[in-house]
MIDO-516041 format. One record per atom (N, C-alpha, C, O): x negated, y negated, z. Coordinates in steps of 0.05 Angstrom, whole numbers, plus 5000, padded with zeros to 4 digits. Layout:
# residues N
XYZ;...
This chain:
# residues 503
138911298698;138211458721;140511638728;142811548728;140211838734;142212048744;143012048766;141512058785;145712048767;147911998789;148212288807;148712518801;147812118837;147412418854;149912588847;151912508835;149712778855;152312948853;154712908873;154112998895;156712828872;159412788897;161612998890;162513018868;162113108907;164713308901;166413318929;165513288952;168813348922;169713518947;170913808949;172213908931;170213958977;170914098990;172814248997;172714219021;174614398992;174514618967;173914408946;174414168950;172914498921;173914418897;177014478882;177314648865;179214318892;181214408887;181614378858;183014568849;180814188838;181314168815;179114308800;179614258776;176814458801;175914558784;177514868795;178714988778;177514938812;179815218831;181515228802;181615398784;182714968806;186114978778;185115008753;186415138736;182714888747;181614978719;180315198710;180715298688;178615288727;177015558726;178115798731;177415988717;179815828750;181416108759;182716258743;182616508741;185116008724;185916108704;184416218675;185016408660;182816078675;180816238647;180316458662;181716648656;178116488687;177316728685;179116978690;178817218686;180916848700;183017058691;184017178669;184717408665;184016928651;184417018626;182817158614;183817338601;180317138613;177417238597;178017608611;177717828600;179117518646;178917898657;180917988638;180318188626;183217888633;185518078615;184518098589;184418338582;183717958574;182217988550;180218278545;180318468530;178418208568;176218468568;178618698582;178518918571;179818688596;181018928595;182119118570;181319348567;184318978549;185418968533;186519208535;186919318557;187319358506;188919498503;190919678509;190519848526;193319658498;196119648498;196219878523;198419868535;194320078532;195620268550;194920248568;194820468579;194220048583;193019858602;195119638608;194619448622;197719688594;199419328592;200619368616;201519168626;200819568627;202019508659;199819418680;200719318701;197419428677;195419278690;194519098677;192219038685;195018988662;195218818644;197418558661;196718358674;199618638654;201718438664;200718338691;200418098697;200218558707;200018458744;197418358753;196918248775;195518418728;193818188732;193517968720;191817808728;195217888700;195217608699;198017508713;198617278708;199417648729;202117488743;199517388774;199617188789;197817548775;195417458797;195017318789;196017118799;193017288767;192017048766;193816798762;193216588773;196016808748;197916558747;199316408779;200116188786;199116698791;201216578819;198216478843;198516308861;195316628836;192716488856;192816188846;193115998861;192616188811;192715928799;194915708808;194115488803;197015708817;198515578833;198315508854;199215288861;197115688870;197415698897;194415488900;194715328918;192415458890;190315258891;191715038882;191514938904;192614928874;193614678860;195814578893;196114348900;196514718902;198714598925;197814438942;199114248951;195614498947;194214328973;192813978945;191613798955;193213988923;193513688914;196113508920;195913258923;198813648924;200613478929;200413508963;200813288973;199913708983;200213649007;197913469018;198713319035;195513459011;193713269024;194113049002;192112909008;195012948986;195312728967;196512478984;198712448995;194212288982;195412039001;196811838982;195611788961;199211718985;200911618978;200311318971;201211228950;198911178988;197610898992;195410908981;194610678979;193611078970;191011098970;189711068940;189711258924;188510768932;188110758906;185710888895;183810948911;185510948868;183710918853;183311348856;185011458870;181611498845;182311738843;181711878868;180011818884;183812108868;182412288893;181112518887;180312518863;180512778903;179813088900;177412998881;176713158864;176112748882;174412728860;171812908855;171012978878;170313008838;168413158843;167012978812;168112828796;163113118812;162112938790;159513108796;158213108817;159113268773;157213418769;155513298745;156613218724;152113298751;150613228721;151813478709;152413668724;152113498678;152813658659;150613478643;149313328657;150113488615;148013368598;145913088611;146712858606;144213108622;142812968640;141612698616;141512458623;141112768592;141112668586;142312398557;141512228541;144612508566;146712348554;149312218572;151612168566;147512198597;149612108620;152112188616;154112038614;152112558613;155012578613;155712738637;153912868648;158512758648;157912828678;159613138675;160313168651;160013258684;162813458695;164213278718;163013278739;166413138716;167612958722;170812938723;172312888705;171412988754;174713088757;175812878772;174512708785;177912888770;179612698802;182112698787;182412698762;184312688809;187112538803;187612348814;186312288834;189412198807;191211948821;194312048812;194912268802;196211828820;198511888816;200111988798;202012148803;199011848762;198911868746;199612148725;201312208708;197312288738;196412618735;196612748748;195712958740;197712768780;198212828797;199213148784;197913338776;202013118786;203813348785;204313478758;206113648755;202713378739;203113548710;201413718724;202813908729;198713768735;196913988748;198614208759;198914418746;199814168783;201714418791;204114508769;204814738766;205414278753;207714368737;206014468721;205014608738;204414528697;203414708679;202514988699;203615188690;200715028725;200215288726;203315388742;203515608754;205115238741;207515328746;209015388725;211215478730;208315338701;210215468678;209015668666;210015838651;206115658674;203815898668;205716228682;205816448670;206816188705;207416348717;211316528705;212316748707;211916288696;214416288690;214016438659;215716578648;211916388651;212516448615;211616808617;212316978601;209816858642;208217038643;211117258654;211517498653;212217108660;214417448681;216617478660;217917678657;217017178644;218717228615;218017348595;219717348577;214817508588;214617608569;214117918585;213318108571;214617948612;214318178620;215918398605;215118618611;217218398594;218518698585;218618658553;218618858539;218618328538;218618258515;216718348498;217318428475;214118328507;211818308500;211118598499;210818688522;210818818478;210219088480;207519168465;206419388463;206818978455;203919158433;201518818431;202318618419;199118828444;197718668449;197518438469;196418218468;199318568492;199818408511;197318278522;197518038529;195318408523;192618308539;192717998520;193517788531;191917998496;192217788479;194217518490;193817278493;196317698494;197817508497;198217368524;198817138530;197917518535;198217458567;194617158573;194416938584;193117308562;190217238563;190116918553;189016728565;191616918528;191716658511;193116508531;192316278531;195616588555;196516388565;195316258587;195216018588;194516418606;192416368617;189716188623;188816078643;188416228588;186416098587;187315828581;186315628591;190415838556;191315458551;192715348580;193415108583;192715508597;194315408625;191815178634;192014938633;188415398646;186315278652;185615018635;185314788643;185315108609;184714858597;186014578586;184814398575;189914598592;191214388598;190814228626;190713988632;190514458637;190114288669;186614068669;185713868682;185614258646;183114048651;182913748637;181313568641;184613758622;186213568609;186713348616;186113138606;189013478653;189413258664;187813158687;188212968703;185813338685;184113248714;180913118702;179413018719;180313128679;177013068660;178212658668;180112508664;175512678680;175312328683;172312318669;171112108673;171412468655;169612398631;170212418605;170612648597;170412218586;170712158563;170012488544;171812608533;167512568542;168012758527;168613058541;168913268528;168713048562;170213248580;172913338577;173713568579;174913088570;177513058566;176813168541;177113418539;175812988513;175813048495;176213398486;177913508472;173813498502;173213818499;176013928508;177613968490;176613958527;178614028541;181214098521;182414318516;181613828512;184313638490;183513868467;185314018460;181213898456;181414078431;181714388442;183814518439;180214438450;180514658459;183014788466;183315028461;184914648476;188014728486;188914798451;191214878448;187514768430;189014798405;187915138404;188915278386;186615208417;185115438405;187415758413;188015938397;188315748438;189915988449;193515908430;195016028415;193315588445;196715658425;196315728392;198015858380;194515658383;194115718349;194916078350;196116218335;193716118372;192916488369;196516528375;198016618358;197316448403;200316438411;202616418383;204616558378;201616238371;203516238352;203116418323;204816568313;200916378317;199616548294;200316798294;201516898275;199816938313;198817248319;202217378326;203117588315;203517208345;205617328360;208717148342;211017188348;208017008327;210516838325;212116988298;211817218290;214116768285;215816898274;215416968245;213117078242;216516958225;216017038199;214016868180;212616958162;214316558188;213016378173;210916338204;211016098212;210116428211;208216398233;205716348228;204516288249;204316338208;201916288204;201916008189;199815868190;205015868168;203915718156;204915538189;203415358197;206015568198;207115378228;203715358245;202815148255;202915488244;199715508265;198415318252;197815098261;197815458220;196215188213;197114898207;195314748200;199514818209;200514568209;198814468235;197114298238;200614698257;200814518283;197614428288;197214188291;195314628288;192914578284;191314398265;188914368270;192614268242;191414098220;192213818237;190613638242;194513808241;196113528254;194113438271;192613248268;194313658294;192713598322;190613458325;189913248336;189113768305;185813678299;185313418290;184213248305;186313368261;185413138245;186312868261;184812678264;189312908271;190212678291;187412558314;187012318320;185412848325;183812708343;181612668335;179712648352;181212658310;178412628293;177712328306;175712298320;179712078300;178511888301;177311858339;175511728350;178912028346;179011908384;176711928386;175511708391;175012178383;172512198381;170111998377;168011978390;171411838353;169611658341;170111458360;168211318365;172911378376;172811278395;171211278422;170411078435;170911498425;168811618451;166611568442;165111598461;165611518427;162811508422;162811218420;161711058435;164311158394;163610768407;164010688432;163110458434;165010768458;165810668480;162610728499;161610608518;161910958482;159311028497;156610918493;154710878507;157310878464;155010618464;154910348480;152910238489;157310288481;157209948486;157209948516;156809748529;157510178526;157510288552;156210448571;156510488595;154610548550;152910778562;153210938578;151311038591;155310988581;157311238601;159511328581;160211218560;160311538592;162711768579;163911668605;166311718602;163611578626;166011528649;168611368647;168511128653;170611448642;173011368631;173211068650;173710848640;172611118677;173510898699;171410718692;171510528707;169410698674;168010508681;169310338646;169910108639;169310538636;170410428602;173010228611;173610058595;175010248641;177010168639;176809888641;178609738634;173809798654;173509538664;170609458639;169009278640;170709668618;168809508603;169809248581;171809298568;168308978576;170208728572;169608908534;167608998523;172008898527;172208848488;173308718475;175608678483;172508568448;173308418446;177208538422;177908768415;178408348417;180808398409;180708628383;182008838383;178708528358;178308798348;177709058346;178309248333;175708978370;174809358374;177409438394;178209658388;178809328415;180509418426;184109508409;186209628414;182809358389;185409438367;184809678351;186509848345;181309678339;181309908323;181810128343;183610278337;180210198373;180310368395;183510508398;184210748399;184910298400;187510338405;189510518385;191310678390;188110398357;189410548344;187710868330;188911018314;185510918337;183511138340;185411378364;186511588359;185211238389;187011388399;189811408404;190711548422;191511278389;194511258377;194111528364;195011718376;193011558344;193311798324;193412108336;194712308330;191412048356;191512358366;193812408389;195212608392;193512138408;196112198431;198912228413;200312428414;199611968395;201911988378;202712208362;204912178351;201312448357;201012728337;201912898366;203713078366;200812838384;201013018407;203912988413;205113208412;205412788418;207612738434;210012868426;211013038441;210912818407;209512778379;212012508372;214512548374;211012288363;212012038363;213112028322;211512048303;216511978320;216411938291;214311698276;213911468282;213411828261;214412038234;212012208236;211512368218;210712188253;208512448259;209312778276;208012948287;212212738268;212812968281;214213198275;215813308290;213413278245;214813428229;213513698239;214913898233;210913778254;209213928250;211714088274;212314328272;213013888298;213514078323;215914348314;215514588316;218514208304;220314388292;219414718284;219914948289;217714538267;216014898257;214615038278;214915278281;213114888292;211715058315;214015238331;214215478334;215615028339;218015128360;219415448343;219615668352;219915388330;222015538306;220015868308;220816098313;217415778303;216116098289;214516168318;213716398323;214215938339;212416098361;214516218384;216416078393;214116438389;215016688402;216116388435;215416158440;217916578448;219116368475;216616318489;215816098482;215016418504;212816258518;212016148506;211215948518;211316128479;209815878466;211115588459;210115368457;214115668455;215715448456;216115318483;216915088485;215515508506;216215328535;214315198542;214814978550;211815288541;208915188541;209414898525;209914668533;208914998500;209514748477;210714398486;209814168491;213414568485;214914388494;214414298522;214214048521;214014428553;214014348584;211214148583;210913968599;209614188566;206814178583;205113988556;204313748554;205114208542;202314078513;203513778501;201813618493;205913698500;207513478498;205313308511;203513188500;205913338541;205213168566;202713048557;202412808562;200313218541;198213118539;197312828529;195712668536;199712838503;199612538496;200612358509;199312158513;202612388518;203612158544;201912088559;201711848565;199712328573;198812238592;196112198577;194212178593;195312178543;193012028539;193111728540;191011608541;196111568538;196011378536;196111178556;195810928553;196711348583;196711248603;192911178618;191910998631;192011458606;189311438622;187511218598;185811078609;187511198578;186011078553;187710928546;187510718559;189810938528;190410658505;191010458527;190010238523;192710498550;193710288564;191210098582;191709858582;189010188595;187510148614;185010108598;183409948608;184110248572;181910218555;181709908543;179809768547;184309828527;184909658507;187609578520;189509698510;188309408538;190109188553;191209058535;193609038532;189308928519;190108608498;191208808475;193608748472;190608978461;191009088430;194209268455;196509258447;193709358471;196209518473;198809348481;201009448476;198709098491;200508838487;201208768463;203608768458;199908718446;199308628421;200608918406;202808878397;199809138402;201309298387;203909478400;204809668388;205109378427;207409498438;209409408430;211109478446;210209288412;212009198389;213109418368;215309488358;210009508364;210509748342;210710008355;211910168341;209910098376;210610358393;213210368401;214510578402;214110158405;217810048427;219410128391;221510258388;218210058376;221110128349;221210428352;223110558360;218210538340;217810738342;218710968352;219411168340;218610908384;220111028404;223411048400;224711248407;224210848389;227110788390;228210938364;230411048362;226310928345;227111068324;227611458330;228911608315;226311518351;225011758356;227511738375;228611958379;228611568386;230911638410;233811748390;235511928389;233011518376;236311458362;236211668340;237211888338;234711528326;234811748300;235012148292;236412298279;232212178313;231812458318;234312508327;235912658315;234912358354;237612508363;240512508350;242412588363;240812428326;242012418296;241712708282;243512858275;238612738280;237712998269;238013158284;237813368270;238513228310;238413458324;241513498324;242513718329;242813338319;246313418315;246913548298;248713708304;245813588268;247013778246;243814058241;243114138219;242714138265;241514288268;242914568271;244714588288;242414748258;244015038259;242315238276;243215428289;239915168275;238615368290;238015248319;236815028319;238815378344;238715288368;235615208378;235215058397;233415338359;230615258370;230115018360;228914858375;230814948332;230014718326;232514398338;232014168339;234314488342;236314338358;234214288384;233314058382;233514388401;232414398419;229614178421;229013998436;227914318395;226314258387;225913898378;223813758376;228413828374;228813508361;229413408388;228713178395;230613548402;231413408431;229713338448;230213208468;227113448440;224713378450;222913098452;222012948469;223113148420;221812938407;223612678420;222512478429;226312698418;228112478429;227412378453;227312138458;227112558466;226712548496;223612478498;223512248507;221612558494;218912438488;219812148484;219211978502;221312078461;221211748455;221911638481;221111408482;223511718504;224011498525;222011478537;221711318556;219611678527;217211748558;215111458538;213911278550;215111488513;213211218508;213710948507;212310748511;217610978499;217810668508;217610578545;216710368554;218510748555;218610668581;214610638578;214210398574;213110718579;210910678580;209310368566;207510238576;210710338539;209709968524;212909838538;213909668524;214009908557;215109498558;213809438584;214609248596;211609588594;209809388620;210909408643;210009248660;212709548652;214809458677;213709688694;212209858686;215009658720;214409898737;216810048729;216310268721;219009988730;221210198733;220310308700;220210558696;219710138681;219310348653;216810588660;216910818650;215110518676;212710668669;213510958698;212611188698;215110868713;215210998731;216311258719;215411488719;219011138709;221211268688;220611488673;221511718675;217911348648;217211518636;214911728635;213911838616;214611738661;212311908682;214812128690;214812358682;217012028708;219612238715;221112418699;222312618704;220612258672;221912408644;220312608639;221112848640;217512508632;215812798626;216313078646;216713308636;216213018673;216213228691;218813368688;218913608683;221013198689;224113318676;223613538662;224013768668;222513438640;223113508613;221613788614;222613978601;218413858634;217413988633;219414348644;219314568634;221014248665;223614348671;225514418647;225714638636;226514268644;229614278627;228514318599;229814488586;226914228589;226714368557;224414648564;223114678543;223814778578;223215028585;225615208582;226115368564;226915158605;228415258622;230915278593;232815428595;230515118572;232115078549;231515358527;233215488516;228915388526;227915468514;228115798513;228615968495;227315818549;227916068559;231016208551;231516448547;232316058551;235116028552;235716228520;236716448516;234716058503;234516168472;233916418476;235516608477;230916428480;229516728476;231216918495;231017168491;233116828518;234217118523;236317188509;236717428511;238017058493;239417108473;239017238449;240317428440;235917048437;234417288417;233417528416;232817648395;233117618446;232217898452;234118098445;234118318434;235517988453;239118208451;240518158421;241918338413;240217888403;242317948386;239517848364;240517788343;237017808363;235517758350;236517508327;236417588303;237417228330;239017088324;238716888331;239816888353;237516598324;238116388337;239616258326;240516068340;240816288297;243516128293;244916108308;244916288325;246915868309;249215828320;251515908318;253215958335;251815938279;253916098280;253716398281;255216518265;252216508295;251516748306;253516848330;254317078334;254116648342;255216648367;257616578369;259116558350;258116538397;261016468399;262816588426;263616818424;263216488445;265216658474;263016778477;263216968462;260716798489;257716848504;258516778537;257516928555;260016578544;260716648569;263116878569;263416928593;264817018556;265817308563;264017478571;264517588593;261617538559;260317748565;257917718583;256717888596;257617478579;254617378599;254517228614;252317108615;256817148638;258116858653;255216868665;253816678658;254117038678;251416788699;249816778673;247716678681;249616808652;248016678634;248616448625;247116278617;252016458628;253316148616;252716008629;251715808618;252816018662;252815838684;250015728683;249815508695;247715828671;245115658676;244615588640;242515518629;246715638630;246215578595;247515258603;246115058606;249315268605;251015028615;249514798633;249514568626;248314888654;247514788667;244414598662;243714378669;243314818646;240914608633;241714398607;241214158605;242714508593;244914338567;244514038589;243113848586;246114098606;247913748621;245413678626;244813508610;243513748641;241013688650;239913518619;239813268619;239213658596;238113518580;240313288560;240213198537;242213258581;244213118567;243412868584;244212658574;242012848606;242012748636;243912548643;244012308640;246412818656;247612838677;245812758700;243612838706;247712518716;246812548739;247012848759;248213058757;245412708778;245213028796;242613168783;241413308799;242013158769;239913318745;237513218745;237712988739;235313278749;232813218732;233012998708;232512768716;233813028681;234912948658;235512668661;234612508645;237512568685;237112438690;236812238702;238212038699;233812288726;232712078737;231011908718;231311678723;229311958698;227411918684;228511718667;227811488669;230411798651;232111648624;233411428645;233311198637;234211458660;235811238676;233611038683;233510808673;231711118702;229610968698;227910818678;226910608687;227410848661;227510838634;229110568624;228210338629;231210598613;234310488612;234110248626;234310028617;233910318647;234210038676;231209778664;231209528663;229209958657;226109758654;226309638627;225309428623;227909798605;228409728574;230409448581;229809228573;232409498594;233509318601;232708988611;233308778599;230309028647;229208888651;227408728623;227208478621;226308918604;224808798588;226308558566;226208308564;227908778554;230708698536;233208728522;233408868501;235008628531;237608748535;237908968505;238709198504;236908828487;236909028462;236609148456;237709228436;234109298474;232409538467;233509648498;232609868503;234809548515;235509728534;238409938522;239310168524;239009718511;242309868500;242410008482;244510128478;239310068458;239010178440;238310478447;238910678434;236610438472;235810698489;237710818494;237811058489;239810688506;242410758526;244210948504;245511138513;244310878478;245511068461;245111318459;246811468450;242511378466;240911618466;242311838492;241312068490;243811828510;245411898523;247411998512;248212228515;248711768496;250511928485;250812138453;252512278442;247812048447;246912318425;246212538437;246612758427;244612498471;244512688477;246612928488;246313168488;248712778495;251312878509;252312968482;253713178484;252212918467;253913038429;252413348425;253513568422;249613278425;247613648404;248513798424;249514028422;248013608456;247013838477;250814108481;251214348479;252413908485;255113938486;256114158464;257314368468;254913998435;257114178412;255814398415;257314588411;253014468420;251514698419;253014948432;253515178425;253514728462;254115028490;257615058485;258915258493;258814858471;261014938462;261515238435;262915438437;260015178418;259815418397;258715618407;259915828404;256715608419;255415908426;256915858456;259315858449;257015828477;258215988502;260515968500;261516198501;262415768497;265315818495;266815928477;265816038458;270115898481;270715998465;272116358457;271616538473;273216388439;273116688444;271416888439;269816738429;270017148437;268417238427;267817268403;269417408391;265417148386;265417118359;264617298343;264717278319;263417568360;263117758335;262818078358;263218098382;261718328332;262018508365;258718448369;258118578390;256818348361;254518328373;255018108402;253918148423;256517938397;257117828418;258517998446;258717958470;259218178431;263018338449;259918528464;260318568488;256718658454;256418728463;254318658476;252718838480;253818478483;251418298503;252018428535;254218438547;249918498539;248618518572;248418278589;248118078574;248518228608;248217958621;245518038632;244218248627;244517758650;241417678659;240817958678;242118038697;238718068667;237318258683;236418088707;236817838707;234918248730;233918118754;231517928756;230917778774;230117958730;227917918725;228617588715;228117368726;230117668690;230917298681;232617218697;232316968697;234517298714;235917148738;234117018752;235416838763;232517008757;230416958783;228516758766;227316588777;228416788743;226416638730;228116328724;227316098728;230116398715;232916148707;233416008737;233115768741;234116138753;234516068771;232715888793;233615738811;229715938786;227815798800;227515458786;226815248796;228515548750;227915308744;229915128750;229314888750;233015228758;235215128756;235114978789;235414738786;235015038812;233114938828;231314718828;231614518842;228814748805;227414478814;228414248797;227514008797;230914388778;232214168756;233813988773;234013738771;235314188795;237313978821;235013868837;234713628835;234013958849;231913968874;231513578858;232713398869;229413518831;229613408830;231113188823;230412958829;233013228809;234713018807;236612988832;238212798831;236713168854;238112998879;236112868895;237212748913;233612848896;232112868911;229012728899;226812818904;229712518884;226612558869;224512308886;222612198874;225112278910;222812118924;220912198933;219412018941;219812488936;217712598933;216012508909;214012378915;216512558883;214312398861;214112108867;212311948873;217212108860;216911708861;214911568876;213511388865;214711658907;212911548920;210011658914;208211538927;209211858897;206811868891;205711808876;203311868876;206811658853;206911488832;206911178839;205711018825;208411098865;208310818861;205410678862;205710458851;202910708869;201510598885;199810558860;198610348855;199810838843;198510818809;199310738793;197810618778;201810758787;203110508765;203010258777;202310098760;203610118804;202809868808;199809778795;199609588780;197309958806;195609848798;194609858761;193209678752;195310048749;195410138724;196709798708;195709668690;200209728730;200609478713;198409218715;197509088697;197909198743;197209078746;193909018734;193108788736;192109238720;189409258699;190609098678;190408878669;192209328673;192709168645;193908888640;193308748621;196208798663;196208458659;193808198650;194007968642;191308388656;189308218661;187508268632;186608488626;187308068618;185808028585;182708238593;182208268617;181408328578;179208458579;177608278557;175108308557;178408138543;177107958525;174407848536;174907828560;173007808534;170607708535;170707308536;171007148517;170407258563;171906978565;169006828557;166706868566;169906658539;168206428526;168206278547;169906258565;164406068541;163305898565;164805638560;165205508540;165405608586;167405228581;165305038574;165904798570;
């Protein structure tokens, strides 16, 4: 029987999903190149309206208040009980405003970069802004699903169309990984819908399975969240992405499309399959650790600063899934604070690159050299995000890893201390990096002739540099919007879903 319709008033979460496409679809039909100054100022509109709807989720967001809010539930396929089906909780809360907030940031950084197909480009970001955000707000099984593929469709174009020399074989990697990674999830969604007869994620959370289907399930959607994150040894595809896709696609990439897998495992593997994600958090916790320690090994004899960057990711990803399999609050809290960090500081990292490449077209390292002679407020926020992804206290960087650290610990001293090294790999790439390229004396005359931050990237560095302190002096604003959902999130999953035999 079909479920009345419930929404609320505005619709603030379809506002965050819809505004941005059709913004995107208006720059699209606008198009061509002699139009790019109306071009730009209508999608800096649509990116900065697209923000400005998403605000009123963290100011009316009740803190105490379980189970989802802003919920809305439209029939969509009447007869396949599938709904149009939104809400947040704590969980998903703030990746919503942080993506149409980097939507805005990538959009004023390609303002003068970007000279021949801007509509394209501007349009592509736009539309993957809307359809990440629906990402985090789809509380229907194949809603999410749609959403999840779909976000492959604009960065493919992002990177393909606009990226670097090997740019097309990098697109179709990143697109073969993705795709094939969520082949099985699918097959997951559909068995969940049989045995369930809903696509409603919340009702799948309390449906009883028994230990093998919650193991095959688990590992159906392992493949596509784990491809996403991107978790070793599934993560050869990111380097290349990072390397050949143009700077907004690497800040995007890296701030936001990451997040998706983290936060598939939070809404599905963890709350879907309880018993199989106990049972297989043994093999995610190495995993993770391998991705802390190891990667951050590989990102030390990296020459090119994108893919340095690019491994630091992946490193940093690994604290967001172990803090997520050792069960704890401070791990899960942790690795909820890491992602948002990271959405900050490996941006804000990224940006950092591309304004260097604009001017000396160069991301080697030994390219450089004495970059603070010629560019000090460039050094001062080059420097400044470096420590951040080193996490320095004071920083963003590190509330998350500390948190993290503290729950690895609670869990086991072994794997807390194995984490804890990861600090100091990170303090090594992040360090030798800003030592060769900013210090030092001047290393060549392309260096002797660098421009410092126009007004445009001052303002852009500077906003991120801001919410990089803002949060790491200050981070009890999330924390408390998080506690009330990871309590109950631990507390689902403590509880067997097994199917209890009659005494």
């Amino acid at each position: 029987m079909m479920q009345s319709t419930i929404s609320t008033f505005p619709p603030y979460l379809s506002l965050a999903i819809w505004l941005p496409i059709l913004f995107g679809v208006l720059v699209l039909a606008v198009g061509r190149d002699k139009n790019a100054g109306f071009v730009r100022w209508l999608s800096l509109a649509g990116a900065l309206v697209s923000f400005v709807v998403t605000i009123p989720l963290i100011t009316n967001f009740d803190n105490a208040a379980h189970g989802m809010q802003f919920y809305e539930a439209t029939p969509w396929i009447g007869a396949f009980n599938i709904f149009y089906r939104l809400g947040v909780d704590g969980l998903s809360l703030w990746f919503i405003p942080l993506t149409a907030f980097i939507n805005i940031i990538v959009i004023v950084a390609a303002w003068e970069v970007i000279q021949e197909r801007v509509s394209q480009y501007m349009g592509s970001f736009l539309l993957l802004s809307g359809l990440m955000i629906g990402v985090f707000a789809s509380l229907d099984g194949l809603l999410f699903y749609f959403f999840f593929e779909a976000t492959l469709i604009p960065m493919f174009i992002i990177i393909g169309v606009f990226g670097g020399p090997n740019r097309v074989y990098a697109a179709f990697k990143f697109f073969l990984y993705t795709f094939f990674g969520s082949l099985l999830t699918l097959v997951a969604i559909i068995y969940l819908y049989n045995v369930s007869g809903t696509f409603d994620i919340q009702k799948w959370h309390v449906q009883p399975l028994g230990m093998k289907e919650q193991i095959l399930i688990f590992i159906a959607f392992f493949m596509a969240f784990a491809v996403k994150v991107p978790m070793w040894p599934v993560h050869t595809w990111l380097p290349d992405a990072h390397v050949e896709a143009p700077t907004g696609g690497s800040v995007v990439l890296a701030a936001i499309m990451l997040k998706l897998g983290a936060y598939g495992f939070l809404r599905f593997s963890l709350p879907i399959t309880p018993d199989a994600s106990h049972y297989m958090a043994p093999f995610v916790i190495v995993l993770s650790l391998i991705a802390v320690i190891y990667i951050g090994l590989v990102a030390l004899v990296q020459k090119d600063m994108k893919k340095l960057v690019a491994y630091s990711s992946i490193a940093h990803m690994g604290f967001v899934t172990l803090g997520f399999f050792i069960f704890n609050d401070m791990g899960v809290q942790g690795g909820i604070m890491q992602s948002i960090s990271h959405g900050f500081v490996s941006g804000a990292m990224f940006l950092c690159i591309g304004v260097l490449y604009d001017r000396v077209h160069s991301r080697e390292i030994a390219d450089y050299g004495g970059v603070v002679n010629t560019m000090p407020k460039f050094a001062a926020f080059a420097v400044l995000f470096s420590m951040a992804n080193a996490g320095l206290p004071a920083t963003s960087g590190f509330i998350g890893e500390f948190m993290v650290i503290l729950g690895a610990v609670q869990f086991n001293f072994w794997t807390g201390l194995l984490a804890a090294t990861a600090l100091i790999l990170g303090a090594a790439y992040s360090l030798w990096m800003v030592k060769r390229v900013v210090f030092g004396p001047i290393g060549n005359q392309h260096v002797a002739e660098l421009v410092d931050l126009n007004k445009r990237e001052f303002a852009i560095l500077a906003v991120l540099a801001i919410a990089t302190l803002y949060m790491g002096l200050y981070p009890a604003p999330i924390a408390e919007t998080l506690q009330t959902s990871v309590t109950d999130l631990l507390q689902h999953v403590s509880v067997s879903k097994l199917p209890q035999l009659p005494q």
